[in-house]
C-alpha positions in Angstrom: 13.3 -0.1 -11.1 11.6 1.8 -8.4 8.4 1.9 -9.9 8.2 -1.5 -10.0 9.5 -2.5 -6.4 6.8 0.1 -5.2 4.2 -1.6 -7.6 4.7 -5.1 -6.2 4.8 -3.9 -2.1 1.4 -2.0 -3.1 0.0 -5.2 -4.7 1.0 -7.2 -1.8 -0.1 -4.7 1.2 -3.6 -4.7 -0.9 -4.2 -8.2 -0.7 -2.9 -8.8 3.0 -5.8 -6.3 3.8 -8.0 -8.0 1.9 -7.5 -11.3 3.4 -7.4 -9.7 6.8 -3.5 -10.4 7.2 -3.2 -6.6 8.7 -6.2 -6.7 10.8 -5.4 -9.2 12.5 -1.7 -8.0 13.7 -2.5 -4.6 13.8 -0.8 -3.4 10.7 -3.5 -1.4 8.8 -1.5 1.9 9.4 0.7 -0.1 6.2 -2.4 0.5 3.7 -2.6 4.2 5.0 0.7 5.6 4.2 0.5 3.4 1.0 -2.0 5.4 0.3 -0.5 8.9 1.3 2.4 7.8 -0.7 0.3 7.6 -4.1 -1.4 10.5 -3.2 1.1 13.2 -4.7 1.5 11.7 -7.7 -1.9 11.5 -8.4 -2.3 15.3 -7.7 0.5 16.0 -10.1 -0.8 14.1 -12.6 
């Protein structure tokens, strides 16, 4: 269930920065620790 929640906030953070949605209020820090957060499982893996 978590997997999933965190699947679907990723997919959405990714295309508000792609449209330009974060840029524009200042948000980019979001894609940032999105990216931190996937960061440990990918070492692990």
């Amino acid at each position: 269930m978590w997997f999933a929640l965190y699947y679907v906030v990723a997919i959405v953070v990714l295309i508000l920065h792609f449209t330009g949605f974060l840029a524009r209020r200042n948000l980019e820090w979001l894609l940032y620790v999105l990216a931190l957060t996937v960061f440990p499982a990918v070492w692990f893996l």
